[in-house]
DRENPAKE-558943 format. One line per field, with one value per residue: residue in one letter; x, y, z of N, C-alpha, C in turn. Coordinates in Angstrom, 2 decimals, m for minus. Example, Ala and Ser with C-alpha at 12.3 -4.5 7.8 and 13.67 -1.06 7.14 Angstrom:
# DRENPAKE-558943
r <- c(A/S)
n.X <- c(13.19/12.85)
n.Y <- c(m5.69/m2.25)
n.Z <- c(7.80/7.08)
ca.X <- c(12.30/13.67)
ca.Y <- c(m4.50/m1.06)
ca.Z <- c(7.80/7.14)
c.X <- c(13.20/12.90)
c.Y <- c(m3.30/0.03)
c.Z <- c(7.80/7.87)
END
This chain:
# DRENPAKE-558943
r <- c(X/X/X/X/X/X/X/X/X/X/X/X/X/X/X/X/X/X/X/X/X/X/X/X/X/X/X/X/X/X/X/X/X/X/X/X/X/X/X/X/X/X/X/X/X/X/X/X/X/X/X/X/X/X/X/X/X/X/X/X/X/X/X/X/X/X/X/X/X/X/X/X/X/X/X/X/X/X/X/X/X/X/X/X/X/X/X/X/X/X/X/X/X/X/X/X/X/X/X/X/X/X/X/X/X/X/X/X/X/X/X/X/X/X/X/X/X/X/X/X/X/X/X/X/X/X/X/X/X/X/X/X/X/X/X/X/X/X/X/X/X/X/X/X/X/X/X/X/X/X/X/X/X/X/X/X/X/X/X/X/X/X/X/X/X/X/X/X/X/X/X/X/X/X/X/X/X/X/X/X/X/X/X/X/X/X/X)
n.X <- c(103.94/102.00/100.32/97.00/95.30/93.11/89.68/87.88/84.38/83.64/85.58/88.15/91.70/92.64/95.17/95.83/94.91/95.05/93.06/90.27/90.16/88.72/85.16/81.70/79.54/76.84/77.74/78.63/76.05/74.90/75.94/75.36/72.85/72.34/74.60/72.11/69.55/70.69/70.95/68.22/67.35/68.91/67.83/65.48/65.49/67.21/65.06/62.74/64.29/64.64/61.55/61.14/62.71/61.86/59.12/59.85/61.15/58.78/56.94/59.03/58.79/55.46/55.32/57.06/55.44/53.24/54.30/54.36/52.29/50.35/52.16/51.37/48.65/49.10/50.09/47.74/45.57/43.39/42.83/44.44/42.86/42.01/43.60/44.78/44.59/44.16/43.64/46.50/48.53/48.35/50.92/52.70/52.52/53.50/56.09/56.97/57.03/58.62/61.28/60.73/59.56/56.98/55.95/57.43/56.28/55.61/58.00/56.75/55.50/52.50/50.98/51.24/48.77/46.24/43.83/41.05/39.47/36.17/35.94/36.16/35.34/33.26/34.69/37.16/38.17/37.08/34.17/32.20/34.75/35.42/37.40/40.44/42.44/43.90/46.51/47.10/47.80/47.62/46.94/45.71/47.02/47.77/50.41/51.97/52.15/50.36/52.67/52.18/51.23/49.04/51.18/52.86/51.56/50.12/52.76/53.72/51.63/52.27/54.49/54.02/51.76/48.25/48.49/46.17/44.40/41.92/41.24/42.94/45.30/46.80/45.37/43.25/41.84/40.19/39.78/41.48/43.84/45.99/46.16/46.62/45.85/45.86/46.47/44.32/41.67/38.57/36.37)
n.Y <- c(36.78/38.61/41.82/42.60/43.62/45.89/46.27/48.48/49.35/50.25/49.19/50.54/50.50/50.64/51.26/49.10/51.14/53.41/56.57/57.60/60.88/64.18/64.79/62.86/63.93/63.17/63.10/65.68/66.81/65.87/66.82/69.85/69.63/68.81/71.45/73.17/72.18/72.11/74.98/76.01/74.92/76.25/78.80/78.73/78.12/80.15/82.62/81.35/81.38/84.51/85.40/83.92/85.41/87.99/87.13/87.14/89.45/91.34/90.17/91.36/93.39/93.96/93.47/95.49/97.98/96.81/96.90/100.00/100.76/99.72/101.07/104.24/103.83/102.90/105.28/107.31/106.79/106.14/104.43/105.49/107.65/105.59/105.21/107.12/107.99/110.86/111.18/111.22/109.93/110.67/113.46/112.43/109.95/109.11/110.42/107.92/105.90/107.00/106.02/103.44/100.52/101.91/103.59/103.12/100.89/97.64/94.36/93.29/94.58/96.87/98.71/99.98/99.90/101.52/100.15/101.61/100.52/99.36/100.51/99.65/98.42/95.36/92.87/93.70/94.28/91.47/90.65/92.49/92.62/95.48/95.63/95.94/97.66/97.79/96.63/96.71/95.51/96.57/96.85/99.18/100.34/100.08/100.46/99.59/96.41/94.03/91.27/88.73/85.70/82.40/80.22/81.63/83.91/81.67/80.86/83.04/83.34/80.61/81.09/83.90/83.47/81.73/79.63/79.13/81.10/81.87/82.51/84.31/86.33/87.17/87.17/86.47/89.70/91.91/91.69/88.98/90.53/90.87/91.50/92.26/92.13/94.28/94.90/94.26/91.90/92.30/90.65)
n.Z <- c(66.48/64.37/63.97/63.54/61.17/61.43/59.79/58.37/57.94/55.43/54.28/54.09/55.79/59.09/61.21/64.42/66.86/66.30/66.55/64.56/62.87/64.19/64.43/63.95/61.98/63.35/66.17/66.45/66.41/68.35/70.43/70.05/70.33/73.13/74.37/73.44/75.11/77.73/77.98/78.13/80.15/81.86/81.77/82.23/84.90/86.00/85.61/86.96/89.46/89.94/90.02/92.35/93.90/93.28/94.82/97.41/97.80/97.61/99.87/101.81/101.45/102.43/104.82/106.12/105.43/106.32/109.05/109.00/108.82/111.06/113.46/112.63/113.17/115.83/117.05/116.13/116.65/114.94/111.68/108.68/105.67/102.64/100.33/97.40/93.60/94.12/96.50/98.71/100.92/104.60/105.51/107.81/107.28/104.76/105.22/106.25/104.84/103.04/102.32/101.45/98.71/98.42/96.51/94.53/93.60/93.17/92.56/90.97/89.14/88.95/90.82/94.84/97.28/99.71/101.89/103.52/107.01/106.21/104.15/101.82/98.61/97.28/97.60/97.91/101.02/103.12/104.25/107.07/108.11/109.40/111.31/110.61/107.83/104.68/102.79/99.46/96.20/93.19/89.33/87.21/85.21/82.13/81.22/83.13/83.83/85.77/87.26/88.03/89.22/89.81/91.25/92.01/94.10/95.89/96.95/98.37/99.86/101.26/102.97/104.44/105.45/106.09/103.67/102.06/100.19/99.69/102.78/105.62/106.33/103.86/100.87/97.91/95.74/94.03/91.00/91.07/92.39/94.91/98.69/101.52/104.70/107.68/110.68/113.86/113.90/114.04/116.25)
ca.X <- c(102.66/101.84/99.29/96.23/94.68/91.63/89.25/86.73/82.91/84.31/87.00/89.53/92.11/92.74/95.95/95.53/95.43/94.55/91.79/89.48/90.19/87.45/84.13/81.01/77.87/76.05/78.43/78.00/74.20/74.37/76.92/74.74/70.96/72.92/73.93/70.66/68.61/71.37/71.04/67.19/67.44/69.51/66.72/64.32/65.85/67.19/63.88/61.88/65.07/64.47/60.66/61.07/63.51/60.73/58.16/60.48/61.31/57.38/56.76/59.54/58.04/54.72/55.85/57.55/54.50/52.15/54.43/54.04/50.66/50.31/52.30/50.31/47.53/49.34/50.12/46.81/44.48/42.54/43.64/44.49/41.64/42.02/44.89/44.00/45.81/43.69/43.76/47.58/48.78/48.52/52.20/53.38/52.69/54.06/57.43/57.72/57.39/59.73/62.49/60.50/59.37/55.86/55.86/58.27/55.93/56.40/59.07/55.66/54.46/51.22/51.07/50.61/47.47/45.78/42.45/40.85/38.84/35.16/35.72/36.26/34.78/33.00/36.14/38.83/37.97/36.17/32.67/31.94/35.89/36.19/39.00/41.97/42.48/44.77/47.85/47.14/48.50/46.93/47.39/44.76/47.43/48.33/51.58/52.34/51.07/50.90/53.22/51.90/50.82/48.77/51.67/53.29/50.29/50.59/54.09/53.54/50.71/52.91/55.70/53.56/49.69/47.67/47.96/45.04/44.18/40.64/41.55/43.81/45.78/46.84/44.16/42.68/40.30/39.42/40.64/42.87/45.00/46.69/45.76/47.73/45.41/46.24/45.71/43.52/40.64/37.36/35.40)
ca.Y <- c(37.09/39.64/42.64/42.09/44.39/45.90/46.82/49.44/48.84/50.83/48.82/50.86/49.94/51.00/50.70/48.92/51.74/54.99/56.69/58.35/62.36/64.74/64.31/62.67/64.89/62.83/63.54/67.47/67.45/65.22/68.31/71.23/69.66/68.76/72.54/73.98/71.93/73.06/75.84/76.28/74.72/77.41/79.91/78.58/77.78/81.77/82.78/81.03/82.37/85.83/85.07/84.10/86.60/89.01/87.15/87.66/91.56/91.66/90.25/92.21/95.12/94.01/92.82/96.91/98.53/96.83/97.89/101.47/101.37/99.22/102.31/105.34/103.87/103.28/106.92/108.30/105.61/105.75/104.19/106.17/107.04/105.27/106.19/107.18/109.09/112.08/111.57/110.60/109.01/112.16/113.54/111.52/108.29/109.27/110.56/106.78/104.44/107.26/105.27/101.81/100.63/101.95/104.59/102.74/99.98/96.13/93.95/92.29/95.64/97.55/100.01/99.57/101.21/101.32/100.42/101.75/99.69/100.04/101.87/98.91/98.16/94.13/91.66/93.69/93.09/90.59/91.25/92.34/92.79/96.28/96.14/95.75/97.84/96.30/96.91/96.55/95.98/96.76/97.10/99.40/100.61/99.23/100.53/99.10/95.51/92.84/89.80/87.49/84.10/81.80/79.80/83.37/84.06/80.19/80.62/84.34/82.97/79.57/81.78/84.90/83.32/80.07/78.78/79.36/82.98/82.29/83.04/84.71/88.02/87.64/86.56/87.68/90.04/92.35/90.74/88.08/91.05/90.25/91.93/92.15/92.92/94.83/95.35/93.35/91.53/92.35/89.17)
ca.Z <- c(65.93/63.48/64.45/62.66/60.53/61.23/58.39/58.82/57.26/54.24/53.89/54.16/56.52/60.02/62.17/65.62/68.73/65.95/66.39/63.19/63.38/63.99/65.16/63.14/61.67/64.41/67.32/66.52/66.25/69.51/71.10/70.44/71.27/74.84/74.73/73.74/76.32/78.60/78.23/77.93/81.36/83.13/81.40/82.83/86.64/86.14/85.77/88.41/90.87/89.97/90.07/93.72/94.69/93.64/95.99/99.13/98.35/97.90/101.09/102.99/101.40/103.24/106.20/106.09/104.87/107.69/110.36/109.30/109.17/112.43/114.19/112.33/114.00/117.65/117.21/116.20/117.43/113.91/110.62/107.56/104.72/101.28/99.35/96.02/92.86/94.12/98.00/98.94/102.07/105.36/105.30/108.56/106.84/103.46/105.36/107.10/104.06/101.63/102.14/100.75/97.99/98.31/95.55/93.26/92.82/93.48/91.91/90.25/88.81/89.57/92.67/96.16/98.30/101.05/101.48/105.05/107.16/106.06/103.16/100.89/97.83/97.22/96.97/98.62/102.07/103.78/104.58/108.31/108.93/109.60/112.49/109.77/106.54/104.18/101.47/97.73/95.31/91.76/87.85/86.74/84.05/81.03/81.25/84.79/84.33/87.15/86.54/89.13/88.75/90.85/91.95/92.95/94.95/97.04/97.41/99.08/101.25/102.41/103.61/105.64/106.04/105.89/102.52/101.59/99.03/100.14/104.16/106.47/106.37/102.54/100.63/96.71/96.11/93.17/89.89/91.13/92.64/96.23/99.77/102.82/106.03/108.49/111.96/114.70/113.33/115.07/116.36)
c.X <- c(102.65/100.23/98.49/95.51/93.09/90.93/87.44/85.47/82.97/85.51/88.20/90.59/92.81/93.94/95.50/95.55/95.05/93.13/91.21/90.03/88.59/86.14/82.93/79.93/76.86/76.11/78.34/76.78/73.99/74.83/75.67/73.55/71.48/73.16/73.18/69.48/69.36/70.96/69.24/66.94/67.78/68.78/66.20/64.16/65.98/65.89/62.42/62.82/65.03/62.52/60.37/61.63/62.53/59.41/59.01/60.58/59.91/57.22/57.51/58.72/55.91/54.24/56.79/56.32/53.40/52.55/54.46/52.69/50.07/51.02/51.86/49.17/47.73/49.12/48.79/45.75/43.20/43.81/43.59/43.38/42.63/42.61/44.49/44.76/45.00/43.14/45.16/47.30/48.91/50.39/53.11/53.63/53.40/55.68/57.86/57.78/57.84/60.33/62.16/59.98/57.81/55.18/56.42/57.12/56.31/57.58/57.91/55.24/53.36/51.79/50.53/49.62/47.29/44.64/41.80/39.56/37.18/34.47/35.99/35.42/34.41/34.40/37.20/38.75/36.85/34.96/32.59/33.49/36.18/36.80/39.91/41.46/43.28/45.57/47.32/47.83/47.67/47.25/46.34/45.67/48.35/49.81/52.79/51.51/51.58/51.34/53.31/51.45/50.15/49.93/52.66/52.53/50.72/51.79/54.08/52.73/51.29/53.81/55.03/52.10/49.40/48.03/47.20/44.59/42.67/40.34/43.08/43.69/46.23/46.18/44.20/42.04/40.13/40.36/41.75/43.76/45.27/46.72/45.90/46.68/46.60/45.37/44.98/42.30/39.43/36.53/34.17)
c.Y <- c(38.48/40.53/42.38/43.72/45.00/46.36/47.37/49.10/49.56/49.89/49.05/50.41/50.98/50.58/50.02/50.11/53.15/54.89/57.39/59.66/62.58/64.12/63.85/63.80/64.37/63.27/64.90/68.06/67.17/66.28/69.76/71.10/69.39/70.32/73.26/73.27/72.32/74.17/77.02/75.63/75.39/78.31/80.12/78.24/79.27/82.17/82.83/81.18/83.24/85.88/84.93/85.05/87.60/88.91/87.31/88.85/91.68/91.36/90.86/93.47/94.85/94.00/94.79/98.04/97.96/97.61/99.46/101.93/101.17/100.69/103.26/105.08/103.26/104.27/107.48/107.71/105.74/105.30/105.53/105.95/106.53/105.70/105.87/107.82/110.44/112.43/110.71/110.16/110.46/111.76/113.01/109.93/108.44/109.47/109.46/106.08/105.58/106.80/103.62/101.69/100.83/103.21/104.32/101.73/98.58/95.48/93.18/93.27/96.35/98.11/99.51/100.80/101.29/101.33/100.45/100.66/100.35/100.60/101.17/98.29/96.27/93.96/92.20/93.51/92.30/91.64/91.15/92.53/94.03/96.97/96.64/96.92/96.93/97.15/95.76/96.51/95.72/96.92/98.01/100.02/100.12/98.96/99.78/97.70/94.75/91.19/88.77/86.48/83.36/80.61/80.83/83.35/82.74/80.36/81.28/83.82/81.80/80.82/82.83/84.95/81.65/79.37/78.56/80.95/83.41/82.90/83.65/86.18/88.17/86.75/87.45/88.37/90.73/91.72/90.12/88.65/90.74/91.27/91.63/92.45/93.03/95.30/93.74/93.14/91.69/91.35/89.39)
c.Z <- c(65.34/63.86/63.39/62.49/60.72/59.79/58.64/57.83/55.69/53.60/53.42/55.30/57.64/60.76/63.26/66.50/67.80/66.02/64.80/63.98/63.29/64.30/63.73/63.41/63.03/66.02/67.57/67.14/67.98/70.76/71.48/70.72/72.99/74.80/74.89/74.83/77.56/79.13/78.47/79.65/82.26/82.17/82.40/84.48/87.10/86.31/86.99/89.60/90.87/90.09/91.46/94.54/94.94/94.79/97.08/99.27/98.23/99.54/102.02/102.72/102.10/104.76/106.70/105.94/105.92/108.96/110.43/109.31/110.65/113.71/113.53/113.43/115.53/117.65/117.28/116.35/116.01/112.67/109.48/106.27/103.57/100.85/98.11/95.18/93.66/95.85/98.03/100.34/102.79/105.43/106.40/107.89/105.73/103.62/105.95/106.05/102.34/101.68/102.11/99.52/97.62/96.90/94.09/92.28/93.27/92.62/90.92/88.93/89.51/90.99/93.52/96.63/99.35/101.25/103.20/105.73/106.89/104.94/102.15/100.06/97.99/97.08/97.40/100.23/103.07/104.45/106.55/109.05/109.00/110.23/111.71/107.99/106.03/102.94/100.68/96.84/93.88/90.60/86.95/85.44/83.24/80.96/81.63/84.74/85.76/86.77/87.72/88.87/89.87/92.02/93.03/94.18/96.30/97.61/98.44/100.43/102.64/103.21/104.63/106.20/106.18/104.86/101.72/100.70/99.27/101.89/104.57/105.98/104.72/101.84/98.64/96.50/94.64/92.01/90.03/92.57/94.48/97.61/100.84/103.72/106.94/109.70/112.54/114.13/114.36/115.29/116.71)
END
């Protein structure tokens, strides 16, 4: 028996067992939309892993930043006033949280505070709670914005509170922005 001829839709003619060289215009296009969704895929996975990374060093840096306030006020059996650009933190507390990131700033943006119990404006903390002050964090400048997000926010709360942004120890309060209490809650 004699090998039979194939004959391509052109009708040119094809050995048995060769292949065509080179790839088709179709096979290309079909190449680089698989790399660019690829690769628009590991963007966007990068992203929301550096996205979370930043909510865990946020919360260590709260979970760091309560316990120095929590001992200030073993030590001196009152809390610290209101930290402000134009009242700082007294110079015991300021020499325990230099070596965090309370001066640098969050990994979110905006600055951290301190807001004393009592001495808080509507919406930062709860009405009638003033056992606990509480760590701030804020964006009042343009410069310095805050790159948080409401699923940010949920994530933060599953991991060190209820779940909830409307209760517990981290909660929302003045535009959106995010508020750590501190201390024993007075009943």
């Amino acid at each position: 028996m004699s090998a039979r001829r194939q004959v391509s839709p052109r009708g040119a003619r094809r050995r048995p067992g060769r292949r065509s060289r080179g790839f088709a215009l179709l096979e290309v296009a079909l190449a680089l939309l698989l790399l660019v969704l690829g690769a628009g895929l590991a963007l966007t996975l990068a992203g929301r892993f550096q996205q979370r990374r930043n909510c865990d060093r946020y919360i260590a840096d709260l979970r760091i930043f309560s316990a120095a306030f929590e001992d200030y006020f073993q030590q001196t059996k009152t809390w610290p006033p209101t930290s402000e650009p134009d009242t700082p933190l007294s110079p015991d507390l300021a020499g325990a949280l230099k070596e965090t990131n309370w001066f640098k700033g969050s990994p979110f943006g905006g600055n951290y505070g301190w807001t004393a119990p009592g001495a808080a404006g509507e919406g930062i903390l709860p009405r009638g709670w003033d056992g606990r002050g509480a760590v701030t964090l804020t964006a009042f400048s343009p410069s310095f914005p805050l790159a948080l997000n409401p699923s940010d926010l949920l994530y933060i709360d599953r991991q060190i509170d209820d779940g909830d942004l409307a209760t517990g120890r981290f909660r929302t309060g003045f535009n959106g922005w995010p508020v750590y209490l501190v201390g024993a809650a007075k009943r």
